[in-house]
C-alpha positions in Angstrom: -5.6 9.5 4.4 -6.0 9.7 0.8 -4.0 7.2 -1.4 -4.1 5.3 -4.5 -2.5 2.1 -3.8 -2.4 0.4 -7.1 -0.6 -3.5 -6.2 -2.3 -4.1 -9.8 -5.8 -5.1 -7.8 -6.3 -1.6 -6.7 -5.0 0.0 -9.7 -7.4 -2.1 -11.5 -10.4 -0.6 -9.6 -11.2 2.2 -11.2 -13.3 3.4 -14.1 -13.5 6.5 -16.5 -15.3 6.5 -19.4 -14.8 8.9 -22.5 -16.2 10.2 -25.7 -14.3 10.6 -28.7 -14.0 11.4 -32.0 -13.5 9.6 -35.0 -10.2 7.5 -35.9 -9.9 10.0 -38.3 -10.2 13.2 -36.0 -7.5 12.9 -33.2 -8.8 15.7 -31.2 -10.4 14.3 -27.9 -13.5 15.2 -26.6 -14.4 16.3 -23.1 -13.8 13.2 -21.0 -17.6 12.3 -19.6 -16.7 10.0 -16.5 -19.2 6.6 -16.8 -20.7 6.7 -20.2 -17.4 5.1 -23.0 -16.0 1.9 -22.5 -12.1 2.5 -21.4 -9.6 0.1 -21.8 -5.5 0.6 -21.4 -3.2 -1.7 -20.4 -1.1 -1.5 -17.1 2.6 -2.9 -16.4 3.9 -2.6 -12.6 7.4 -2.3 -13.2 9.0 -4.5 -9.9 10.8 -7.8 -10.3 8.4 -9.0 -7.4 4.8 -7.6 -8.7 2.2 -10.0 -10.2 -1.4 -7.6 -11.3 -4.3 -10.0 -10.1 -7.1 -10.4 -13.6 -8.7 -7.8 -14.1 -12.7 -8.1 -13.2 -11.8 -11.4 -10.5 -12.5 -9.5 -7.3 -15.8 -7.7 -5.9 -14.5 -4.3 -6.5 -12.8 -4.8 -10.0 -15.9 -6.8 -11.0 -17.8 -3.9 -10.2 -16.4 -1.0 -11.9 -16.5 -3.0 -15.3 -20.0 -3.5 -14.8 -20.5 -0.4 -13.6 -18.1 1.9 -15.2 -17.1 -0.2 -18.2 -13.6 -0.1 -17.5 -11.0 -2.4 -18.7 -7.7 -2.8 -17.7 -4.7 -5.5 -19.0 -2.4 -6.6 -17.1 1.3 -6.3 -18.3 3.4 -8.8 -16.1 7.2 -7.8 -15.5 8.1 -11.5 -15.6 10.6 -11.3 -12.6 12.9 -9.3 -14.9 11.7 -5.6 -14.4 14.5 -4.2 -16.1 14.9 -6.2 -19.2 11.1 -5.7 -19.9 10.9 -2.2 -19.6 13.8 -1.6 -21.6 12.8 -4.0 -24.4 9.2 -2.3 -24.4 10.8 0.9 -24.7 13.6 -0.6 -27.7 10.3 -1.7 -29.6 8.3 1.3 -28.7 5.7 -1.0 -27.5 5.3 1.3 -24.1 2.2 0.3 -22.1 -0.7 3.0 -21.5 0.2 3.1 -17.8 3.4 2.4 -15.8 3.6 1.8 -12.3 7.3 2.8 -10.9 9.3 4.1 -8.9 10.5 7.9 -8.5 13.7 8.5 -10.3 16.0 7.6 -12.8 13.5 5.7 -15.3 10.4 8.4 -15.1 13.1 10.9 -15.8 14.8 8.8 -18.1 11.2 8.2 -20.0 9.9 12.1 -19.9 13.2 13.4 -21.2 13.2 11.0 -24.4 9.3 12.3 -24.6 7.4 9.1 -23.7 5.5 10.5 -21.2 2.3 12.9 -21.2 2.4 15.8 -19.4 -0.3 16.0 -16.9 -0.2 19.5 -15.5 -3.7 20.7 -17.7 -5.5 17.5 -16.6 -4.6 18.8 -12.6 -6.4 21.6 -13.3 -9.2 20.5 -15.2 -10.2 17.5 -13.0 -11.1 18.7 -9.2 -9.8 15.5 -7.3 -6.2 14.8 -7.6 -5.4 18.7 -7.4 -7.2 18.0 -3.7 -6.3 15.4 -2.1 -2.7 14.8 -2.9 -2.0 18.8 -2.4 -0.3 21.4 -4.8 2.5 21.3 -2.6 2.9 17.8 -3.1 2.7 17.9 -6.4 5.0 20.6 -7.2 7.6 18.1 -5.5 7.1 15.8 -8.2 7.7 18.4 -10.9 10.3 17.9 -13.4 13.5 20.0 -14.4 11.5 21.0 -17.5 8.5 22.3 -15.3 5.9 19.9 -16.1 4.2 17.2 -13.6 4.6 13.8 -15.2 3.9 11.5 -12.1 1.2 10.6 -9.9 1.3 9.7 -6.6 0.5 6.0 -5.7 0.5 6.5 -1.9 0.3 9.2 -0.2 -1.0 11.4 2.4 -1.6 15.3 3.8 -1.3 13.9 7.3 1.4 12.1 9.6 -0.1 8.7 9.6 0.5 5.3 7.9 -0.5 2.1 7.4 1.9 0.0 9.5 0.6 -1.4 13.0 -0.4 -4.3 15.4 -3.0 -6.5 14.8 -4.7 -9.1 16.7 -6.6 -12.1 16.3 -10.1 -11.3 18.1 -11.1 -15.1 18.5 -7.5 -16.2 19.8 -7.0 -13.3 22.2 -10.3 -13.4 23.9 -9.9 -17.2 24.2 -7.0 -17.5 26.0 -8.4 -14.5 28.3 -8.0 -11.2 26.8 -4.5 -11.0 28.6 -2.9 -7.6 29.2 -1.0 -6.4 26.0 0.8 -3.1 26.2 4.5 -4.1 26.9 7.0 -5.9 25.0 6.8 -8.5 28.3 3.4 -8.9 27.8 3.9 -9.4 24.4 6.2 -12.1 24.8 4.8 -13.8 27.6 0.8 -13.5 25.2 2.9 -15.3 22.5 4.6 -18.2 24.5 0.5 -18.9 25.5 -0.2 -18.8 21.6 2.4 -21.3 21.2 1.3 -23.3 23.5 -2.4 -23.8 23.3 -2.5 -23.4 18.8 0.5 -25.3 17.9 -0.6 -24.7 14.1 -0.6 -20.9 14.6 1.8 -18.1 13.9 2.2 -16.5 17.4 3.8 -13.3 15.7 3.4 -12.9 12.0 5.9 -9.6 10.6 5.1 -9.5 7.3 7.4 -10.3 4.1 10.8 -9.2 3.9 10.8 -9.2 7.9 9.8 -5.6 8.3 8.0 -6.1 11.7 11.3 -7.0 13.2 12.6 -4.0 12.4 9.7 -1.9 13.7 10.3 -3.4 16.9 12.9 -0.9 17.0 10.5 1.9 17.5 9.3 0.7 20.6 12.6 0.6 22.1 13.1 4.1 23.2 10.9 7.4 22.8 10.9 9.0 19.2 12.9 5.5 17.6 11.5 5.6 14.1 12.2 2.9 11.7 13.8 5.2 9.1 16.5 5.1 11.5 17.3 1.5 10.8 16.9 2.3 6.6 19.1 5.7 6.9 21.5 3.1 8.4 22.1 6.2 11.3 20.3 7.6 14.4 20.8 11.2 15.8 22.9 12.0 18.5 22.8 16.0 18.9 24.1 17.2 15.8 25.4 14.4 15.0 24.1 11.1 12.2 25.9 7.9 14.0 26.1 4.5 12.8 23.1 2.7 13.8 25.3 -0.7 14.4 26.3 1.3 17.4 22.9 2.2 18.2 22.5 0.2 21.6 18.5 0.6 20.9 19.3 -1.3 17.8 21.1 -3.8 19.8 18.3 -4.6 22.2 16.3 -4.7 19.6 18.0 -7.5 17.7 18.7 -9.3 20.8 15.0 -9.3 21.5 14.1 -10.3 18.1 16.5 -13.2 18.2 15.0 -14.4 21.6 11.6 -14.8 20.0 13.0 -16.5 16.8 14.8 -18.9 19.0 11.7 -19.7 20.6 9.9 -20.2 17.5 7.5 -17.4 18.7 8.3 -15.6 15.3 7.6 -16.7 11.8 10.3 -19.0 11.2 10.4 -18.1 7.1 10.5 -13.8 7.7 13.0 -13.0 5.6 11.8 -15.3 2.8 8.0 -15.7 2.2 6.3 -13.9 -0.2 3.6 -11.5 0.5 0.8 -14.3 -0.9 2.7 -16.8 2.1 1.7 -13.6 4.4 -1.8 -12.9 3.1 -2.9 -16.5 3.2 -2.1 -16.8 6.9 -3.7 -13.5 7.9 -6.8 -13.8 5.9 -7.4 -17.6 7.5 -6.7 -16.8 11.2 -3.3 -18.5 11.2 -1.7 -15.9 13.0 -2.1 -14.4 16.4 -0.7 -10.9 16.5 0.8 -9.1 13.2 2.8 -6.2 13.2 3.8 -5.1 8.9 4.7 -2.1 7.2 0.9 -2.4 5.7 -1.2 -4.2 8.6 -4.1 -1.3 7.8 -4.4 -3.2 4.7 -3.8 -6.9 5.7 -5.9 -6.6 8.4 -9.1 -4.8 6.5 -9.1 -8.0 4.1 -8.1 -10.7 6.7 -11.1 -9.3 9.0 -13.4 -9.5 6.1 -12.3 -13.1 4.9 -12.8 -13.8 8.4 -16.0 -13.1 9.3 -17.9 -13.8 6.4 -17.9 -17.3 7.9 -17.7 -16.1 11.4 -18.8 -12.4 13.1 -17.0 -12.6 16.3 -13.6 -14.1 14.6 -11.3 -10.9 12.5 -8.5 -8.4 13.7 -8.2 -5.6 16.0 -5.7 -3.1 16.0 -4.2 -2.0 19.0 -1.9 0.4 20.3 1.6 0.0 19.4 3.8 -2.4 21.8 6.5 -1.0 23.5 9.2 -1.6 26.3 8.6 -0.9 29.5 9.4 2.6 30.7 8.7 3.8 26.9 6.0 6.7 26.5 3.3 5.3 24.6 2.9 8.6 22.6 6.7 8.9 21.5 6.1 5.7 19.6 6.9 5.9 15.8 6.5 2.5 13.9 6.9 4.1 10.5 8.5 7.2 8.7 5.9 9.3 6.8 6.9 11.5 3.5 3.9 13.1 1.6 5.3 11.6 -1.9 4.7 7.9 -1.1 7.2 5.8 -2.5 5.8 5.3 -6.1 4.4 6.7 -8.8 1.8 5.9 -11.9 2.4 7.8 -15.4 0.8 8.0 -18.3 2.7 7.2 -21.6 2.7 8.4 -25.5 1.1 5.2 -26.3 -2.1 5.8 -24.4 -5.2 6.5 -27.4 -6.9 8.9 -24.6 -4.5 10.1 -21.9 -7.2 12.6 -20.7 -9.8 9.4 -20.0 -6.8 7.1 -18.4 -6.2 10.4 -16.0 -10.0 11.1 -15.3 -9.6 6.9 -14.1 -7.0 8.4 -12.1 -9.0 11.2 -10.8 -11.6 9.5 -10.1 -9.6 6.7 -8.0 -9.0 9.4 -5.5 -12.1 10.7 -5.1 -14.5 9.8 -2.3 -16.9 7.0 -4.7 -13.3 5.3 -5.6 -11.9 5.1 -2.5 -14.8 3.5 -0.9 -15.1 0.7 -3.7 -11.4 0.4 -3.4 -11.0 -0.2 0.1 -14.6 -1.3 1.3 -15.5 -2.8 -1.8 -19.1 -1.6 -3.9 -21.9 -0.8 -2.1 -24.4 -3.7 -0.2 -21.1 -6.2 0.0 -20.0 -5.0 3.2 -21.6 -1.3 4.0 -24.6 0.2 2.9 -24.7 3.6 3.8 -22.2 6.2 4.7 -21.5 8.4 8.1 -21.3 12.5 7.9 -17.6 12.2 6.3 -19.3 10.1 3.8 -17.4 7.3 5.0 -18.5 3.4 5.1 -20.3 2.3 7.9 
């Protein structure tokens, strides 16, 4: 899976260097990737996003050093929508906005504050690749030009939710069977009861991993069901309050909250609350929309101090009866769910989208998601993947 997931940290990480004229001439050079300082400022437009400082992790720290980019954080200030539409009032757009599909990018591209990106697709080989022409002919707008980039995304049916579990704890208390939602609940009542300062079952922010319970439940369950509000039945979209999967599966929820097997603060800690437990072993088994992610940094945090401590991801949990392979935990769209565009503002929109371009490529990805070479891998396997 290919994907740019840009939570400010990993938008950050990325470098893409330029040559250019003088002030004077406004014609831009070819874009040489590594040799120009590039700086443009970023603003995540979410009520709920805070970009980390740029340069204060291993792999931002890197591809200044490295790559001599620079990137400034615009913060929405818990007021998205106010601050993009006084940036917009005072024509003080930032170089790079990081949104949602919809209503503002159209909003912004029809009043000609966006760049068009379609000849920078063609010139630069890796964005044309990996997100996919069909893709990005999805994202085209009414007046034919491609505005938006994809911030996650992938050419193949898989995601990033799914089960983790806490190596140290699990083989400590016996490496118990785990494949059923009774042995899940029965594994969790021994959490509880041997590491009272634990989280037996951490589900994320927001409380998502009580909802992807519901794909365990019954063969070919997805969770979209629950957003779409509906489940099939034949030819037929019926309420999903009627849904008597949905039922067991909010009966079974409530038992574990009840029993304080559950995080007791789901539906209001933040994603830092969540991080912070996962990344210092204070949970036992985590099941979030992004526990690919959660998990790849918790492991690392934890056995920098300790090699057999970290996270394994298992199989999806499931009732009993359930086939194992008819088990869904997340929808999966090609598009993502957001975007990244480029604005007027921008001094060298070519250079921001070779940054772009070069995010997806193999050497980004790696120093995005395994960090620069010699921190954590030194050399690569046949798919030129990290070992």
């Amino acid at each position: 899976m290919k994907k740019i997931y840009m939570v400010f940290m990993i938008l950050s990480v990325v470098s893409i260097l330029f040559a250019c004229k003088s002030d004077e001439d406004e014609t831009q050079e070819e874009v040489v990737f590594g040799e120009d300082p590039l700086e443009f400022s970023f603003y995540g437009h979410y009520d709920w996003m805070v970009s980390d400082p740029w340069a204060e992790n291993e792999a931002t720290k890197w591809i200044k050093e490295n790559k001599l980019v620079t990137i400034e954080p615009i913060q929405s200030g818990g007021a998205a929508a106010q601050k993009l539409n006084t940036m917009i009032a005072s024509k003080e757009l930032p170089d790079v906005i990081h949104l949602n599909r919809g209503a503002d990018v159209q909003r912004l591209a029809e009043a000609g504050q966006l760049v068009p990106l379609d000849e920078y697709i063609e010139k630069y080989p890796n964005i044309k690749k990996w997100v996919g022409e069909q893709t990005l002919n999805m994202l085209r707008s009414e007046d034919g030009h491609i505005y938006q980039i994809p911030n996650w995304y992938s050419q193949e049916p898989r995601g990033n939710a799914g089960w983790l579990v806490n190596k140290k704890i699990y083989k400590e208390l016996g490496s118990p069977k785990l494949e059923t939602y009774d042995d899940l609940y029965n594994y969790l009542k021994l959490v509880k009861e041997n590491y009272p300062d634990v989280v037996p079952f951490e589900v994320g922010n927001g409380g998502q991993g009580i909802e992807m319970l519901y794909s365990g439940m019954a063969d070919d369950h997805p969770r979209t069901f629950i957003g779409q509000r509906s489940y099939p039945v034949g030819d037929e979209l019926k309420s999903i309050f009627v849904d008597p999967v949905f039922e067991e599966t909010m009966l079974y929820a409530n038992k574990l909250f009840r029993e304080k097997l559950i995080t007791q603060d789901a539906m209001t800690q933040t994603l830092d609350q969540v991080k912070e437990k996962i990344n210092t072993g204070k949970v036992a088994v985590v099941l979030t929309a992004t526990s690919a992610d959660l998990g790849r940094v918790g492991n690392n945090s934890l056995q920098a101090d300790d090699p057999d401590a970290g996270y394994d991801m298992i199989w999806p949990l499931h009732k009993e009866g359930v086939d194992k392979n008819k088990v869904w935990l997340d929808g999966f769209v090609t598009l993502g769910w957001n975007v990244n565009v480029i604005t007027q503002n921008a001094k060298h929109p070519e250079a921001v989208f070779a940054y772009f371009d070069w995010v997806v490529g193999t050497e980004g990805q790696k120093v995005l998601f395994f960090g620069p070479k010699g921190l954590f891998w030194d050399e690569t396997d046949e798919n030129d993947a990290p070992m």
